[in-house]
py3Dmol code that shows the C-alpha trace and the ligand (Angstrom):
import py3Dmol

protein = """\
ATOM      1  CA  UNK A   1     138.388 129.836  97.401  1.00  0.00           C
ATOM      2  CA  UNK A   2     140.532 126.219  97.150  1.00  0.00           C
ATOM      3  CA  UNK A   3     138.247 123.477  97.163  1.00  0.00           C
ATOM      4  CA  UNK A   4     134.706 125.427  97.494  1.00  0.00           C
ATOM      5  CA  UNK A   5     131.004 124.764  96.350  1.00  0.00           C
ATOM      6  CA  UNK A   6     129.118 126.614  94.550  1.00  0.00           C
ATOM      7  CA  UNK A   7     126.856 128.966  97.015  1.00  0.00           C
ATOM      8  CA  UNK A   8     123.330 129.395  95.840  1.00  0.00           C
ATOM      9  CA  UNK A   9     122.345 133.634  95.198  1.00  0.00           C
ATOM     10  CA  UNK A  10     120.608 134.290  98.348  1.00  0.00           C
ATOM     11  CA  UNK A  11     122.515 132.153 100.908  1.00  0.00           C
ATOM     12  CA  UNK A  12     125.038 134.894 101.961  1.00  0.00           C
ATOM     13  CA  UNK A  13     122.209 138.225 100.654  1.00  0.00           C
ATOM     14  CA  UNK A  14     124.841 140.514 103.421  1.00  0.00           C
ATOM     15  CA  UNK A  15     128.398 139.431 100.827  1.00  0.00           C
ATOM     16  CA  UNK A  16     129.644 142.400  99.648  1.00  0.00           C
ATOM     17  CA  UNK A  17     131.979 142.294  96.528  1.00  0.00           C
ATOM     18  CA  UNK A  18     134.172 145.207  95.911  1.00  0.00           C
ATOM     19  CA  UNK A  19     135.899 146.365  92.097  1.00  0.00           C
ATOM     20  CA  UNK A  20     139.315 146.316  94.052  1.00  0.00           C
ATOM     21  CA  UNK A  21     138.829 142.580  93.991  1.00  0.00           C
ATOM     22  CA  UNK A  22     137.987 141.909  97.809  1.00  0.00           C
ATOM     23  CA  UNK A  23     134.995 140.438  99.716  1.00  0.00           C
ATOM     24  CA  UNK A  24     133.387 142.282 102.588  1.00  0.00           C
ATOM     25  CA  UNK A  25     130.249 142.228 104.338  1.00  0.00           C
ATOM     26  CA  UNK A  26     127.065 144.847 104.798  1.00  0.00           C
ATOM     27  CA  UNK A  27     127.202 144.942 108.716  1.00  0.00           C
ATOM     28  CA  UNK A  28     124.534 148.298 108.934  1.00  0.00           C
ATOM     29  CA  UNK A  29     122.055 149.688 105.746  1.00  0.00           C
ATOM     30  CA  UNK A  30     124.934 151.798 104.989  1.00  0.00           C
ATOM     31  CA  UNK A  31     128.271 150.082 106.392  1.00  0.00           C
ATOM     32  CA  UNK A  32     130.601 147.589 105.014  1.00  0.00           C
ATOM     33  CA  UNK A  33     133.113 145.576 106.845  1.00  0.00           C
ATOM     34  CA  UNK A  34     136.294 144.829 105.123  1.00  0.00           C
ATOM     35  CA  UNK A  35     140.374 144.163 105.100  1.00  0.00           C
ATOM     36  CA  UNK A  36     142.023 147.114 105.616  1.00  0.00           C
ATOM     37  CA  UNK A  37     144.476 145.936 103.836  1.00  0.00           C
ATOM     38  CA  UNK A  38     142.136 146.053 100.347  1.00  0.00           C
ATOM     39  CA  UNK A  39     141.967 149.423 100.801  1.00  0.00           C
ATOM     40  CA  UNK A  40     143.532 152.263  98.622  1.00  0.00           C
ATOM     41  CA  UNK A  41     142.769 155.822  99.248  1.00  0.00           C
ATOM     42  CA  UNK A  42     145.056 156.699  95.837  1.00  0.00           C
ATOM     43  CA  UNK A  43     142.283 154.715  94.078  1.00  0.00           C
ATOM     44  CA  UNK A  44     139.206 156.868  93.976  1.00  0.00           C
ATOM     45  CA  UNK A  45     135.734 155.788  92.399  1.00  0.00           C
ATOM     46  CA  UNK A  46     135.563 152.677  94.295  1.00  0.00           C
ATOM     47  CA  UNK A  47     132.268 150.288  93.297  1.00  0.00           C
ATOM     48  CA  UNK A  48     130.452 147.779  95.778  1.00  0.00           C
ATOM     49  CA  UNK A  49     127.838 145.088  95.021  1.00  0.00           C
ATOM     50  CA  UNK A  50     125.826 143.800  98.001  1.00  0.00           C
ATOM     51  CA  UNK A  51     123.886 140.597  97.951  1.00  0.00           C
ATOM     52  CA  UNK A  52     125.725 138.426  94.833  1.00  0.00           C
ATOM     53  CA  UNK A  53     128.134 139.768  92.115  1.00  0.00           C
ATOM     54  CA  UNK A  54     126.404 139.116  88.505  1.00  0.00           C
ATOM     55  CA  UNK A  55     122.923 138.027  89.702  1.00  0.00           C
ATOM     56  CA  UNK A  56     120.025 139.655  89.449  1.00  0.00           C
ATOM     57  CA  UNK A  57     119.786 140.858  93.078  1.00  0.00           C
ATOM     58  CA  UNK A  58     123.216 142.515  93.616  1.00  0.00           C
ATOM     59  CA  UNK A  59     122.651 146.606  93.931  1.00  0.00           C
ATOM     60  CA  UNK A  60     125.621 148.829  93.010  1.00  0.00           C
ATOM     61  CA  UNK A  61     126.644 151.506  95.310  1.00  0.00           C
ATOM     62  CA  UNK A  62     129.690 153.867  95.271  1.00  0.00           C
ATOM     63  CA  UNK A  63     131.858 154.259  98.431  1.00  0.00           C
ATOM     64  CA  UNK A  64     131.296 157.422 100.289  1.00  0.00           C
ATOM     65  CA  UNK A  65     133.798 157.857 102.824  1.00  0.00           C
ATOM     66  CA  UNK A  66     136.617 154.784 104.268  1.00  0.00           C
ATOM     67  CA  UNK A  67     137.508 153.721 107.690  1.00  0.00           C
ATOM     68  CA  UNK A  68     140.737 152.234 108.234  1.00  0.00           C
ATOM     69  CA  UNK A  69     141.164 150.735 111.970  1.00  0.00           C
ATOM     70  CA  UNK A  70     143.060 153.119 113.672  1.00  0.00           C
ATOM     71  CA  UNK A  71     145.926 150.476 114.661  1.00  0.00           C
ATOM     72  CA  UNK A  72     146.143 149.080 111.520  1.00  0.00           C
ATOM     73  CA  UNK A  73     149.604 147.736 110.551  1.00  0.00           C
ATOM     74  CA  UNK A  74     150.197 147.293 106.914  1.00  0.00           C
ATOM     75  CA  UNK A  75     153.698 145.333 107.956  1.00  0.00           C
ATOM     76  CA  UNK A  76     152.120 143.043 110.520  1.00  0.00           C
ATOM     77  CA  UNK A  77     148.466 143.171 109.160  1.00  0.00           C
ATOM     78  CA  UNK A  78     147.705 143.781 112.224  1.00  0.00           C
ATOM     79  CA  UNK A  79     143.982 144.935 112.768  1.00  0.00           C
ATOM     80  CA  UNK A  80     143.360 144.344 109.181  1.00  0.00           C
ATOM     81  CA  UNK A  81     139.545 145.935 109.130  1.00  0.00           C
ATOM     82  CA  UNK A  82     138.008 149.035 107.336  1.00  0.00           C
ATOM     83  CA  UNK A  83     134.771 150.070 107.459  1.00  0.00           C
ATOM     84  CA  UNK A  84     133.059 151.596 104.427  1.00  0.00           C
ATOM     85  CA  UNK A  85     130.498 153.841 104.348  1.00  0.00           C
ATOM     86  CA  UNK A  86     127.830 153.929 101.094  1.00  0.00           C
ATOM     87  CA  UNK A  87     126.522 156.544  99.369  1.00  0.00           C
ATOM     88  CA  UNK A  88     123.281 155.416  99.873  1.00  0.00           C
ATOM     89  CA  UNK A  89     121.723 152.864 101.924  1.00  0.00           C
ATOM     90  CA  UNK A  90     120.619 149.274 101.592  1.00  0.00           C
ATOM     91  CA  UNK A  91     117.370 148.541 102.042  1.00  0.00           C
ATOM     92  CA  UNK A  92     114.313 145.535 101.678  1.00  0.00           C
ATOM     93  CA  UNK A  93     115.204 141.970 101.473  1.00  0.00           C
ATOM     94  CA  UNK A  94     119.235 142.714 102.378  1.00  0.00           C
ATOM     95  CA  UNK A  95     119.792 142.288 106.136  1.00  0.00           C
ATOM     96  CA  UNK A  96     123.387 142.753 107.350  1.00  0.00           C
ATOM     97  CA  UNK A  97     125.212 140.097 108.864  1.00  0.00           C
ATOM     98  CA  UNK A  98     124.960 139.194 112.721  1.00  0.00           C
ATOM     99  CA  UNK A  99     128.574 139.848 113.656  1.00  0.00           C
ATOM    100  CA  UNK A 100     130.190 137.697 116.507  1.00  0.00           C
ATOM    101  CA  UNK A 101     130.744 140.963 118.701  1.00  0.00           C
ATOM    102  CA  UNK A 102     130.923 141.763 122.679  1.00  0.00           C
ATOM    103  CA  UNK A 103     129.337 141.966 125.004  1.00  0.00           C
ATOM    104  CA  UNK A 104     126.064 140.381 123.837  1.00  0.00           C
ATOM    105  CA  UNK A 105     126.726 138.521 121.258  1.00  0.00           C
ATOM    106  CA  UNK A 106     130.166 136.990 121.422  1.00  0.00           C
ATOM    107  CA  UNK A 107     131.280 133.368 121.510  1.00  0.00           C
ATOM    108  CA  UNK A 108     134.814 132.172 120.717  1.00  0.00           C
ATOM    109  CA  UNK A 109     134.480 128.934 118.364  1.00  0.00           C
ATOM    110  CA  UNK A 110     136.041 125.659 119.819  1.00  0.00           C
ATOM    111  CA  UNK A 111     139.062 124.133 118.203  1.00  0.00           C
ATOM    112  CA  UNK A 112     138.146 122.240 115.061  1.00  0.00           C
ATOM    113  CA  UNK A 113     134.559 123.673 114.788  1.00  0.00           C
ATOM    114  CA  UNK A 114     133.588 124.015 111.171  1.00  0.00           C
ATOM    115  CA  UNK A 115     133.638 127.423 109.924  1.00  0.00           C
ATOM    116  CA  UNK A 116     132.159 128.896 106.318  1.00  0.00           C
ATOM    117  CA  UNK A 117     134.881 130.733 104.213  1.00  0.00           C
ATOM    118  CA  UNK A 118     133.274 132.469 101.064  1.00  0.00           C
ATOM    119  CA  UNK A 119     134.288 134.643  97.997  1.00  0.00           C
ATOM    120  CA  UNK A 120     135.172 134.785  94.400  1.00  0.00           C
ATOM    121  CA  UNK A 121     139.020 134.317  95.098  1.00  0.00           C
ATOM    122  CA  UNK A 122     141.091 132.409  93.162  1.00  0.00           C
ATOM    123  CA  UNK A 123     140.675 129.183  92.858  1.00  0.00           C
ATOM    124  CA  UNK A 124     143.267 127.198  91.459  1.00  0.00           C
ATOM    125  CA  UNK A 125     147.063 127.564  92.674  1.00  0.00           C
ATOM    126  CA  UNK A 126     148.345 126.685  88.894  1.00  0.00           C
ATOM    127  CA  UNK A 127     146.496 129.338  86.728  1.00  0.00           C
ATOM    128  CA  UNK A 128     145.548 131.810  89.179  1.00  0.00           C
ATOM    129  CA  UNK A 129     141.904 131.836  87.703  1.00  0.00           C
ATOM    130  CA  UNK A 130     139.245 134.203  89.912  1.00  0.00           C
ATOM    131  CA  UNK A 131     135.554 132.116  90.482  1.00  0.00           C
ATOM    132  CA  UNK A 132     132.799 133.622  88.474  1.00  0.00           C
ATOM    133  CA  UNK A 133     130.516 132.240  90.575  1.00  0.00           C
ATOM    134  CA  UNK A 134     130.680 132.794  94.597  1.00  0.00           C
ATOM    135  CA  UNK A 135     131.906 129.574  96.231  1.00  0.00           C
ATOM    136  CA  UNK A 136     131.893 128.361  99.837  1.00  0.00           C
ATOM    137  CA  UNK A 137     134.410 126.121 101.402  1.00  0.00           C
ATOM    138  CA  UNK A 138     134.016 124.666 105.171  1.00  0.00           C
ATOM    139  CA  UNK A 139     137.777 124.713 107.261  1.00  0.00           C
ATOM    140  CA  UNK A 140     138.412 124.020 110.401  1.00  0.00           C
ATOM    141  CA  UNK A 141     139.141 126.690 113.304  1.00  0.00           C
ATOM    142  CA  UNK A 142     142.572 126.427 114.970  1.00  0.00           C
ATOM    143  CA  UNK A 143     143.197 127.051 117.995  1.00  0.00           C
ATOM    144  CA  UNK A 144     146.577 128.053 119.062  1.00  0.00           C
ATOM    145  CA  UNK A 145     147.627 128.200 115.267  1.00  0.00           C
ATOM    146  CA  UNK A 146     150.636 130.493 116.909  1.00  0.00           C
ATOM    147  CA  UNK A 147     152.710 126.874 118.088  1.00  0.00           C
ATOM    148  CA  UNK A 148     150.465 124.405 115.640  1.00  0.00           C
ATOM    149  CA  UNK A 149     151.683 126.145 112.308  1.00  0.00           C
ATOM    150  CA  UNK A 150     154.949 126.932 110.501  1.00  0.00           C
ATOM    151  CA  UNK A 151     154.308 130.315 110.697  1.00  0.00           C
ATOM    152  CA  UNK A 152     156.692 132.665 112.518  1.00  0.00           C
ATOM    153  CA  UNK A 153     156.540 133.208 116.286  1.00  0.00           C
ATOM    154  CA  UNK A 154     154.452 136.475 116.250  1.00  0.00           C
ATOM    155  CA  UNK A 155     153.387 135.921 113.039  1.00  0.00           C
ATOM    156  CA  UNK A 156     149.918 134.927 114.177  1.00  0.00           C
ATOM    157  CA  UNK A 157     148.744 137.383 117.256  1.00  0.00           C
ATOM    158  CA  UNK A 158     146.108 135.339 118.883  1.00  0.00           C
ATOM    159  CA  UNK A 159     144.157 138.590 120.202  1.00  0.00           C
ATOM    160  CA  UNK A 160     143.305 139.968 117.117  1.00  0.00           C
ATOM    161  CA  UNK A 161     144.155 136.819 114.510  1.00  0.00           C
ATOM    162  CA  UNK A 162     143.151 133.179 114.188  1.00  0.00           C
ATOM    163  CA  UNK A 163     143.592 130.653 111.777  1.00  0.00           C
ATOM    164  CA  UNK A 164     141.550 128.016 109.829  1.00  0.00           C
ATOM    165  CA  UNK A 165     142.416 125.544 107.500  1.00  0.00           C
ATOM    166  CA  UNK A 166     141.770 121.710 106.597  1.00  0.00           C
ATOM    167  CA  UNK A 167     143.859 118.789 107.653  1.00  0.00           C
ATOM    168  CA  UNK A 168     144.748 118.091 104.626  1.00  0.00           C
ATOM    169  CA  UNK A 169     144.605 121.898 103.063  1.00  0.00           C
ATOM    170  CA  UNK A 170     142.250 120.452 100.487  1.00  0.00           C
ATOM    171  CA  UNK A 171     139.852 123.836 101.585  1.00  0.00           C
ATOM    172  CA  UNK A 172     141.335 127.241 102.166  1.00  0.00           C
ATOM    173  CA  UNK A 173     140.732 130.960 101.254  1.00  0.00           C
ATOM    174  CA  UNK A 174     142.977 132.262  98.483  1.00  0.00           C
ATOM    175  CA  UNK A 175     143.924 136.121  96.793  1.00  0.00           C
ATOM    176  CA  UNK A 176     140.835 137.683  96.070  1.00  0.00           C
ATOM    177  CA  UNK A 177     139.086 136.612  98.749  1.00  0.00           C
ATOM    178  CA  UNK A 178     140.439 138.871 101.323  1.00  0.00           C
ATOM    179  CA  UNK A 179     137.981 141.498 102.835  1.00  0.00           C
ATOM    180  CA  UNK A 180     135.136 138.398 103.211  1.00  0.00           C
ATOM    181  CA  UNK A 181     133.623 136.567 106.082  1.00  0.00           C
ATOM    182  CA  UNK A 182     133.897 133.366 107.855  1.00  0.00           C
ATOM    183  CA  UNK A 183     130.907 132.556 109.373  1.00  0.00           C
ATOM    184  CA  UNK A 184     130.307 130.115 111.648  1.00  0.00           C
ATOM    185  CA  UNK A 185     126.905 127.142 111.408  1.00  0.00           C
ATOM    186  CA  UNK A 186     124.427 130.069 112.032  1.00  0.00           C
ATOM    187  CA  UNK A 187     126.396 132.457 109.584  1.00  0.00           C
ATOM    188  CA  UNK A 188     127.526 134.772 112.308  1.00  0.00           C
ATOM    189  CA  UNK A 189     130.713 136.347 111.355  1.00  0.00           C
ATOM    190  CA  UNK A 190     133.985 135.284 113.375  1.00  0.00           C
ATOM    191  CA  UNK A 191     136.636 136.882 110.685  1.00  0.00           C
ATOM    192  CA  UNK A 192     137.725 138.458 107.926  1.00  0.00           C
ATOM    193  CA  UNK A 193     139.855 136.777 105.497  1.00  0.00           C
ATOM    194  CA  UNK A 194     143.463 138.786 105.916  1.00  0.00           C
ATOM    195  CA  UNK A 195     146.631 136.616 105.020  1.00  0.00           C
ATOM    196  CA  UNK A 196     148.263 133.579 104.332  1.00  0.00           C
ATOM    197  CA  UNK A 197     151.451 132.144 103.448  1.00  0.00           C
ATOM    198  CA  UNK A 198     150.331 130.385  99.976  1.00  0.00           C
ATOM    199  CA  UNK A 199     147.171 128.764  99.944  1.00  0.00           C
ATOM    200  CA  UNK A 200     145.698 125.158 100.412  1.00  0.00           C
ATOM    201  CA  UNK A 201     149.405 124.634 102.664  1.00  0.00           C
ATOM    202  CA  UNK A 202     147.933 122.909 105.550  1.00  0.00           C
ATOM    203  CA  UNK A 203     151.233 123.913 107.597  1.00  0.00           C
ATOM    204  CA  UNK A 204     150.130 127.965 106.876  1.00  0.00           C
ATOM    205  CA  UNK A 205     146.402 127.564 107.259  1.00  0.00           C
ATOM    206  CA  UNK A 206     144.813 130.981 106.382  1.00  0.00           C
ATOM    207  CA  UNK A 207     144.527 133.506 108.556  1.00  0.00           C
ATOM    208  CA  UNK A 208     141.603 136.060 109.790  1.00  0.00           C
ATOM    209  CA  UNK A 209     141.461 138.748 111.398  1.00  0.00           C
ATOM    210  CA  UNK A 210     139.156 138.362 114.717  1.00  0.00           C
ATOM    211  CA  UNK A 211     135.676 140.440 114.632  1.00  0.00           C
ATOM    212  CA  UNK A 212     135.600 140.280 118.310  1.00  0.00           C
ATOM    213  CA  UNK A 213     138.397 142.661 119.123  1.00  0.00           C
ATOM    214  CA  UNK A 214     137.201 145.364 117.601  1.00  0.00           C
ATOM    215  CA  UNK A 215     133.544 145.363 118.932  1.00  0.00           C
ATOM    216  CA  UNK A 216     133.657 148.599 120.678  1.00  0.00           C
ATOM    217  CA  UNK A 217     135.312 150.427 117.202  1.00  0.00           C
ATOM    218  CA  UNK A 218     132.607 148.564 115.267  1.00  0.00           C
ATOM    219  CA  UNK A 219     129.910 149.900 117.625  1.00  0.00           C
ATOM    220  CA  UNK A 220     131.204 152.975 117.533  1.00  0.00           C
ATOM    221  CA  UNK A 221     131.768 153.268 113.728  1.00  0.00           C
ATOM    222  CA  UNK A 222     127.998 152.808 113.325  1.00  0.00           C
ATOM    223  CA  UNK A 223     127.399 156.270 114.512  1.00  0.00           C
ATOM    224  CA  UNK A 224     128.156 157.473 111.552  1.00  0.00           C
ATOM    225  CA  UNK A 225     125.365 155.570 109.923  1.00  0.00           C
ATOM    226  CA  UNK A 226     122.953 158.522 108.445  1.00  0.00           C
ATOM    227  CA  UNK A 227     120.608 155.551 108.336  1.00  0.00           C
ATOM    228  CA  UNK A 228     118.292 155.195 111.257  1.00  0.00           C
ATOM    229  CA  UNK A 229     119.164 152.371 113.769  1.00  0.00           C
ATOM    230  CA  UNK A 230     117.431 149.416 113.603  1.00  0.00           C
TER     231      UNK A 230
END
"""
ligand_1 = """\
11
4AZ
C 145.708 136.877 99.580
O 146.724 136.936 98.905
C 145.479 135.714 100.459
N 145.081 131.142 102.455
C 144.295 135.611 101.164
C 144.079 134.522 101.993
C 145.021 133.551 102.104
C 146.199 133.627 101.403
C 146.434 134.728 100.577
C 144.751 132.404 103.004
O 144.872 137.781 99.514
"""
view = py3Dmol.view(width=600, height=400)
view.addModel(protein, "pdb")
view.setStyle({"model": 0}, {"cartoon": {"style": "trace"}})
view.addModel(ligand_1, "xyz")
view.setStyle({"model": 1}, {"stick": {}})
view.zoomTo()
view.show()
Protein backbone atom coordinates (compact mmCIF):
# COMPACT_ATOMS: atom_id res chain seq x y z
CA UNK A 1 0.00 0.00 0.00
CA UNK A 2 1.41 3.72 -1.39
CA UNK A 3 0.48 6.28 0.92
CA UNK A 4 -1.55 4.12 3.69
CA UNK A 5 -2.22 4.41 7.55
CA UNK A 6 -1.60 2.26 9.84
CA UNK A 7 -4.95 0.00 10.46
CA UNK A 8 -5.56 -0.79 14.06
CA UNK A 9 -5.68 -5.13 14.77
CA UNK A 10 -9.30 -5.60 14.80
CA UNK A 11 -10.57 -3.09 12.18
CA UNK A 12 -10.48 -5.53 9.17
CA UNK A 13 -10.81 -9.17 11.91
CA UNK A 14 -12.16 -10.98 8.08
CA UNK A 15 -8.16 -9.91 6.23
CA UNK A 16 -6.70 -12.88 5.35
CA UNK A 17 -2.85 -12.91 4.72
CA UNK A 18 -1.45 -15.70 2.75
CA UNK A 19 2.67 -17.10 2.83
CA UNK A 20 2.52 -16.62 -1.07
CA UNK A 21 2.55 -12.95 -0.21
CA UNK A 22 -1.19 -11.98 -1.13
CA UNK A 23 -4.18 -10.54 0.80
CA UNK A 24 -7.56 -12.21 0.71
CA UNK A 25 -10.56 -12.21 2.69
CA UNK A 26 -12.58 -15.00 5.02
CA UNK A 27 -15.99 -14.70 3.10
CA UNK A 28 -17.59 -18.20 4.99
CA UNK A 29 -15.99 -20.07 8.49
CA UNK A 30 -14.10 -22.03 6.06
CA UNK A 31 -13.71 -19.95 2.66
CA UNK A 32 -11.28 -17.44 1.50
CA UNK A 33 -11.63 -15.09 -1.34
CA UNK A 34 -8.59 -14.29 -3.29
CA UNK A 35 -6.65 -13.34 -6.81
CA UNK A 36 -6.50 -16.10 -8.82
CA UNK A 37 -3.73 -14.93 -10.05
CA UNK A 38 -1.73 -15.55 -6.40
CA UNK A 39 -2.39 -18.86 -6.82
CA UNK A 40 0.11 -21.78 -7.52
CA UNK A 41 -0.98 -25.31 -7.52
CA UNK A 42 3.05 -26.34 -8.08
CA UNK A 43 3.43 -24.74 -4.61
CA UNK A 44 1.98 -27.11 -2.08
CA UNK A 45 1.83 -26.44 1.83
CA UNK A 46 0.23 -23.18 1.45
CA UNK A 47 -0.28 -21.14 5.07
CA UNK A 48 -3.19 -18.54 5.82
CA UNK A 49 -3.58 -16.12 8.76
CA UNK A 50 -7.08 -14.70 9.32
CA UNK A 51 -7.77 -11.66 11.40
CA UNK A 52 -4.04 -9.68 11.43
CA UNK A 53 -0.59 -11.10 10.40
CA UNK A 54 1.83 -10.93 13.64
CA UNK A 55 -0.78 -9.98 16.29
CA UNK A 56 -1.98 -11.83 18.79
CA UNK A 57 -5.37 -12.69 17.22
CA UNK A 58 -4.34 -14.04 13.76
CA UNK A 59 -5.10 -18.11 13.68
CA UNK A 60 -3.03 -20.19 11.23
CA UNK A 61 -4.73 -22.55 8.99
CA UNK A 62 -3.41 -24.68 6.06
CA UNK A 63 -5.23 -24.61 2.67
CA UNK A 64 -7.30 -27.61 1.98
CA UNK A 65 -8.40 -27.62 -1.44
CA UNK A 66 -8.21 -24.23 -4.26
CA UNK A 67 -10.77 -22.78 -6.49
CA UNK A 68 -9.68 -21.02 -9.43
CA UNK A 69 -12.71 -19.14 -11.35
CA UNK A 70 -13.47 -21.21 -14.05
CA UNK A 71 -12.88 -18.28 -16.75
CA UNK A 72 -9.92 -17.19 -15.36
CA UNK A 73 -7.39 -15.70 -17.83
CA UNK A 74 -3.87 -15.57 -16.65
CA UNK A 75 -3.07 -13.27 -20.01
CA UNK A 76 -5.95 -10.86 -19.54
CA UNK A 77 -6.45 -11.38 -15.70
CA UNK A 78 -9.54 -11.75 -16.49
CA UNK A 79 -11.81 -13.11 -13.57
CA UNK A 80 -8.89 -12.91 -11.33
CA UNK A 81 -10.69 -14.77 -8.10
CA UNK A 82 -9.98 -18.13 -6.26
CA UNK A 83 -11.64 -19.37 -3.57
CA UNK A 84 -9.83 -21.30 -0.84
CA UNK A 85 -11.07 -23.72 1.22
CA UNK A 86 -9.43 -24.32 5.05
CA UNK A 87 -8.65 -27.17 6.71
CA UNK A 88 -10.53 -26.23 9.46
CA UNK A 89 -12.93 -23.61 10.18
CA UNK A 90 -12.96 -20.16 11.69
CA UNK A 91 -14.82 -19.62 14.44
CA UNK A 92 -15.76 -16.89 17.63
CA UNK A 93 -14.97 -13.31 17.32
CA UNK A 94 -13.95 -13.67 13.27
CA UNK A 95 -16.99 -12.84 11.11
CA UNK A 96 -16.43 -12.93 7.33
CA UNK A 97 -16.78 -10.02 5.31
CA UNK A 98 -20.27 -8.77 3.87
CA UNK A 99 -19.46 -9.07 0.18
CA UNK A 100 -21.12 -6.54 -2.31
CA UNK A 101 -22.97 -9.53 -4.15
CA UNK A 102 -26.45 -9.93 -6.21
CA UNK A 103 -29.26 -10.02 -5.89
CA UNK A 104 -29.65 -8.79 -2.29
CA UNK A 105 -26.97 -7.15 -1.50
CA UNK A 106 -25.44 -5.37 -4.45
CA UNK A 107 -24.81 -1.68 -5.09
CA UNK A 108 -22.41 -0.32 -7.72
CA UNK A 109 -20.31 2.64 -6.00
CA UNK A 110 -20.70 6.15 -7.69
CA UNK A 111 -17.79 7.72 -9.46
CA UNK A 112 -15.34 9.23 -7.01
CA UNK A 113 -16.83 7.53 -3.88
CA UNK A 114 -14.10 6.77 -1.41
CA UNK A 115 -13.15 3.27 -1.25
CA UNK A 116 -10.72 1.35 1.54
CA UNK A 117 -7.70 -0.48 -0.10
CA UNK A 118 -5.75 -2.62 2.57
CA UNK A 119 -2.68 -5.01 2.83
CA UNK A 120 0.91 -5.43 3.68
CA UNK A 121 2.09 -4.63 0.01
CA UNK A 122 4.87 -2.77 -0.73
CA UNK A 123 5.11 0.37 0.12
CA UNK A 124 7.66 2.39 -1.32
CA UNK A 125 8.32 2.42 -5.27
CA UNK A 126 12.30 3.02 -4.58
CA UNK A 127 13.22 0.04 -2.25
CA UNK A 128 10.48 -2.24 -2.79
CA UNK A 129 10.10 -2.67 1.10
CA UNK A 130 6.79 -5.00 2.19
CA UNK A 131 4.69 -3.13 5.41
CA UNK A 132 5.11 -5.02 8.60
CA UNK A 133 2.27 -3.61 9.81
CA UNK A 134 -1.24 -3.76 7.77
CA UNK A 135 -1.95 -0.32 6.29
CA UNK A 136 -5.08 1.24 4.79
CA UNK A 137 -5.18 3.79 2.09
CA UNK A 138 -8.63 5.57 0.88
CA UNK A 139 -8.74 5.99 -3.40
CA UNK A 140 -11.18 7.03 -5.32
CA UNK A 141 -13.56 4.71 -7.57
CA UNK A 142 -13.43 5.38 -11.34
CA UNK A 143 -15.85 5.10 -13.33
CA UNK A 144 -15.28 4.45 -16.91
CA UNK A 145 -11.45 4.01 -16.13
CA UNK A 146 -11.63 2.11 -19.78
CA UNK A 147 -11.52 5.96 -21.76
CA UNK A 148 -10.26 8.02 -18.40
CA UNK A 149 -6.84 6.05 -18.14
CA UNK A 150 -3.77 5.33 -20.29
CA UNK A 151 -4.42 1.95 -20.18
CA UNK A 152 -5.05 -0.04 -23.37
CA UNK A 153 -8.49 -0.23 -25.01
CA UNK A 154 -9.59 -3.62 -23.50
CA UNK A 155 -7.22 -3.46 -21.04
CA UNK A 156 -9.78 -2.61 -18.38
CA UNK A 157 -13.17 -4.83 -19.01
CA UNK A 158 -15.73 -2.84 -17.20
CA UNK A 159 -17.97 -6.08 -16.43
CA UNK A 160 -15.71 -7.80 -14.42
CA UNK A 161 -12.84 -4.87 -13.65
CA UNK A 162 -12.83 -1.36 -12.22
CA UNK A 163 -10.36 0.95 -11.24
CA UNK A 164 -9.44 3.23 -8.26
CA UNK A 165 -6.84 5.52 -7.70
CA UNK A 166 -6.14 9.20 -6.30
CA UNK A 167 -5.95 12.35 -8.31
CA UNK A 168 -2.83 12.81 -7.64
CA UNK A 169 -1.71 8.87 -7.22
CA UNK A 170 -0.45 9.89 -3.81
CA UNK A 171 -2.71 6.47 -2.55
CA UNK A 172 -2.71 3.25 -4.50
CA UNK A 173 -2.38 -0.58 -3.95
CA UNK A 174 1.04 -1.98 -4.81
CA UNK A 175 2.77 -5.90 -5.29
CA UNK A 176 1.90 -7.74 -2.40
CA UNK A 177 -1.23 -6.55 -1.96
CA UNK A 178 -3.00 -8.44 -4.57
CA UNK A 179 -5.61 -11.08 -3.37
CA UNK A 180 -7.10 -8.17 -0.70
CA UNK A 181 -10.24 -6.18 -0.47
CA UNK A 182 -11.51 -2.81 -1.18
CA UNK A 183 -14.20 -2.08 0.86
CA UNK A 184 -16.36 0.52 0.62
CA UNK A 185 -17.57 3.21 4.05
CA UNK A 186 -19.42 0.19 5.64
CA UNK A 187 -16.47 -2.28 4.76
CA UNK A 188 -18.48 -4.23 2.27
CA UNK A 189 -16.24 -5.66 -0.28
CA UNK A 190 -16.46 -4.18 -3.98
CA UNK A 191 -12.94 -5.84 -5.27
CA UNK A 192 -10.08 -7.59 -5.14
CA UNK A 193 -6.85 -6.00 -5.73
CA UNK A 194 -5.66 -7.70 -9.33
CA UNK A 195 -3.28 -5.41 -11.49
CA UNK A 196 -1.76 -2.34 -12.29
CA UNK A 197 0.57 -0.77 -14.55
CA UNK A 198 3.22 0.56 -11.78
CA UNK A 199 1.87 1.94 -8.80
CA UNK A 200 0.97 5.46 -7.33
CA UNK A 201 0.72 6.46 -11.57
CA UNK A 202 -2.43 8.35 -11.40
CA UNK A 203 -2.76 7.78 -15.36
CA UNK A 204 -2.85 3.61 -14.49
CA UNK A 205 -4.89 3.78 -11.33
CA UNK A 206 -5.03 0.19 -9.89
CA UNK A 207 -7.22 -2.13 -10.90
CA UNK A 208 -9.80 -4.75 -9.16
CA UNK A 209 -11.43 -7.27 -10.06
CA UNK A 210 -15.42 -6.74 -9.49
CA UNK A 211 -17.06 -9.05 -6.60
CA UNK A 212 -20.34 -8.55 -8.19
CA UNK A 213 -19.89 -10.63 -11.29
CA UNK A 214 -19.24 -13.55 -9.83
CA UNK A 215 -22.11 -13.68 -7.21
CA UNK A 216 -23.78 -16.72 -8.45
CA UNK A 217 -20.03 -18.75 -8.53
CA UNK A 218 -19.47 -17.28 -5.05
CA UNK A 219 -22.88 -18.57 -3.89
CA UNK A 220 -22.36 -21.54 -5.32
CA UNK A 221 -18.75 -22.16 -4.12
CA UNK A 222 -20.11 -22.01 -0.55
CA UNK A 223 -21.62 -25.37 -0.94
CA UNK A 224 -18.72 -26.80 -0.39
CA UNK A 225 -18.47 -25.27 3.03
CA UNK A 226 -18.43 -28.51 5.51
CA UNK A 227 -19.27 -25.74 7.95
CA UNK A 228 -22.90 -25.27 8.71
CA UNK A 229 -24.57 -22.16 7.10
CA UNK A 230 -25.07 -19.37 9.02
C1 LIG B 1 1.09 -6.26 -8.22
O1 LIG B 1 2.15 -6.31 -8.82
C2 LIG B 1 0.27 -5.03 -8.29
N1 LIG B 1 -1.44 -0.33 -8.36
C3 LIG B 1 -0.90 -4.95 -7.56
C4 LIG B 1 -1.68 -3.80 -7.63
C5 LIG B 1 -1.29 -2.76 -8.40
C6 LIG B 1 -0.13 -2.82 -9.13
C7 LIG B 1 0.66 -3.98 -9.08
C8 LIG B 1 -2.15 -1.55 -8.45
O2 LIG B 1 0.71 -7.22 -7.55
Amino acid sequence: IIGGRSASAGDYPFFVEWSRGCGGTLIHQDLVLSAAHCYNPASQQLTVWVGGVRTGRARQRSIAAAFVHPQYDPDTEAYDFVILKLDKEIRGAIQPVVLNTQPSNFRDPEDGEELTVIGYGVTDLVNQAQSQTLLAADVNYIEDCATRSNYELGVVQPTIMFCAGAPRGSHDSCQGDSGGPILDSNNRQIGIVSFGRGCADPTYPGVYARVSAVSKWIDQMKCLSTADQP
